[in-house]
C-alpha positions in Angstrom: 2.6 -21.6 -11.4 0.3 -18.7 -12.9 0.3 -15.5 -10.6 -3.2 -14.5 -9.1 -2.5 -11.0 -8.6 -0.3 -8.2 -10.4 0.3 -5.8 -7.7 1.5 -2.2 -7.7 2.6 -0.8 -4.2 1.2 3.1 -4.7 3.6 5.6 -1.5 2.9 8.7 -1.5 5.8 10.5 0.4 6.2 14.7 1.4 9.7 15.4 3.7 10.0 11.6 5.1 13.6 10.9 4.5 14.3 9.3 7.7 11.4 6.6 7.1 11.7 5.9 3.5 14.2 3.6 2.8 12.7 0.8 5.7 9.2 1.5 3.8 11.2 0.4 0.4 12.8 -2.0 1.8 10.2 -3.4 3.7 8.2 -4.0 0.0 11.7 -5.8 -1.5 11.8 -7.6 0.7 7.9 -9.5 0.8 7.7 -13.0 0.8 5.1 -12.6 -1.8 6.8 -10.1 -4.3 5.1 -6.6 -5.8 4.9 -6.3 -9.1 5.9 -2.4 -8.5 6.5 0.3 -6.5 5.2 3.3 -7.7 7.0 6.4 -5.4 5.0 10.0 -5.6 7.5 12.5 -4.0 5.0 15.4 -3.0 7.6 18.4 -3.3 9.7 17.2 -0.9 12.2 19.7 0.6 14.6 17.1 2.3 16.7 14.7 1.2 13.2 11.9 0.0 13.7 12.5 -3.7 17.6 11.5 -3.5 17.2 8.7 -1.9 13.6 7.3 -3.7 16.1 8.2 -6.8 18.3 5.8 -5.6 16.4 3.3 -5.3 14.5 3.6 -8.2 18.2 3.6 -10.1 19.1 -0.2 -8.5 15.7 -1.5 -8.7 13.9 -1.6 -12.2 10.4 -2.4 -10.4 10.6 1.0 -8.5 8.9 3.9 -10.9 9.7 7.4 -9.1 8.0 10.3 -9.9 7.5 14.3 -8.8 4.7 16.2 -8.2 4.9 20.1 -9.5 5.0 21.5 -6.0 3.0 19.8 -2.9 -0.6 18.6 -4.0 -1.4 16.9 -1.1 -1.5 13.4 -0.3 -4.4 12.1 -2.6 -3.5 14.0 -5.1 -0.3 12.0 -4.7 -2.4 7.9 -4.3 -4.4 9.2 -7.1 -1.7 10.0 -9.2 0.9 6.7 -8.6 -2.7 4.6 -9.1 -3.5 6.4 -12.9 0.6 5.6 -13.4 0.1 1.8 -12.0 0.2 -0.8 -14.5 -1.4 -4.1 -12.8 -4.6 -4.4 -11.5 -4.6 -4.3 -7.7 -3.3 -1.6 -6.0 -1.2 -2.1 -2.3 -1.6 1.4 -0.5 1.5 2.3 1.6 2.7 5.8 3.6 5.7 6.4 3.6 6.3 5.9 7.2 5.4 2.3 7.1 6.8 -1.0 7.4 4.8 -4.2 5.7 5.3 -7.1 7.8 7.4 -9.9 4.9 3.8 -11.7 5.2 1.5 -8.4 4.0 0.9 -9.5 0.6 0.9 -13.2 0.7 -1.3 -13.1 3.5 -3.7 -10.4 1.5 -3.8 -12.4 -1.6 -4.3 -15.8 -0.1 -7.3 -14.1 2.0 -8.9 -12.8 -1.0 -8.3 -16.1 -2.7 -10.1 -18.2 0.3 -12.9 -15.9 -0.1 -13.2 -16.7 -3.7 -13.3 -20.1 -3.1 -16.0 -19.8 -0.5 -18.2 -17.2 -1.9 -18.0 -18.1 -5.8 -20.7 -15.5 -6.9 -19.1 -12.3 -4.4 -17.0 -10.2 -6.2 -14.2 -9.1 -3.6 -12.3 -5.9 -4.3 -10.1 -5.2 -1.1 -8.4 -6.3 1.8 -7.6 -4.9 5.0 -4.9 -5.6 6.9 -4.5 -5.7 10.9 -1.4 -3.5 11.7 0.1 -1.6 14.9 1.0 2.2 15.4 4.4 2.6 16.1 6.4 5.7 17.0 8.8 7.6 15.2 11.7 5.3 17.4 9.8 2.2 16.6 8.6 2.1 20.0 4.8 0.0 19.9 2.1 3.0 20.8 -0.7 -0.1 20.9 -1.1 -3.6 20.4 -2.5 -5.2 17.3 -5.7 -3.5 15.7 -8.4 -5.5 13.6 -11.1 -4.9 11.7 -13.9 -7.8 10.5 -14.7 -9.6 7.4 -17.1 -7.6 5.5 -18.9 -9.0 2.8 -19.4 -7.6 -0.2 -23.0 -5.8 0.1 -21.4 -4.3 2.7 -19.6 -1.1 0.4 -17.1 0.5 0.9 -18.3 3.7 1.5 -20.9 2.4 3.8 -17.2 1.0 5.3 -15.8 4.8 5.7 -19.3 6.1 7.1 -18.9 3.2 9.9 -15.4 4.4 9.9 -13.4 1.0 10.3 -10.8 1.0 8.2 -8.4 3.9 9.9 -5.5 3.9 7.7 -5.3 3.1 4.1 -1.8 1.8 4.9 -1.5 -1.7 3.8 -4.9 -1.9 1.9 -4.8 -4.1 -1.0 -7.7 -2.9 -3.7 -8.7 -3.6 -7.0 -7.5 -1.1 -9.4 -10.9 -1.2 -11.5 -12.6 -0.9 -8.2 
């Protein structure tokens, strides 16, 4: 069976050793795999670029690469998206764990919608997540957004301000 979507993973990561390897992991590990993961170390001063190294090393769909110095984090999304080779782009922190679901259930959303809209033309996908603490401890439940449609752009989306994190955003590159 033909695959729908080519998907990079884009992380962006500054001093986050302690959360990086369940991030990775968390993207091996999808039900629905990446095609993949582009790392952005942002002049880390900790032990991030040994250990995204690593994996990169074991794992010849993780592309690691270093900033000059810290240029911020989109600096950073920017740059892993300009490196990206497929043509939707999954947006993850480095602090963040993708349910095994997070792209199958992306992909087969934006799929439905093509189905059901044939003359829209859909270019992202938000996905519901919770806010967790640093010990994994759930700070709130589940938070949603709605179905917009496509009239509805996405910077009218960030004026409204609905879509809080960029974490687990799945976008059209070309977009």
């Amino acid at each position: 069976m033909k695959k729908l979507f080519d998907i990079s993973a884009v992380i962006p990561v500054f001093n986050a050793g302690h959360f990086i390897r369940e991030s990775i992991e968390s993207l091996l590990t999808q039900s629905e795999k990446v095609d993949e993961i582009i790392i952005i170390d942002d002049g880390s001063e900790d032990d991030t670029w040994n250990i995204v190294e690593r994996y990169a090393g074991e794992n010849s769909n993780i592309r690691a690469y270093r900033n000059r110095g810290n240029r911020g984090v989109s600096f950073s999304r920017n740059r892993g998206i300009s490196l990206s080779r497929c043509s939707w782009i999954l947006f993850m922190d480095a602090d963040d764990l993708g349910d095994e679901r997070l792209v199958s259930s992306s992909t087969s959303r934006i799929s439905a919608l093509e189905k059901e809209y044939t003359t829209e033309d859909w270019i992202l996908c938000y996905s519901a997540y919770k806010q967790i603490d640093e010990k994994g401890k759930e700070i709130a439940g589940v938070i949603r957004s709605r179905q917009w449609m496509p009239e509805e752009t996405f910077g009218f989306e960030i004026v409204r301000n609905q879509i809080i994190s960029t974490s687990g955003l799945l976008v059209r590159k070309d977009a």
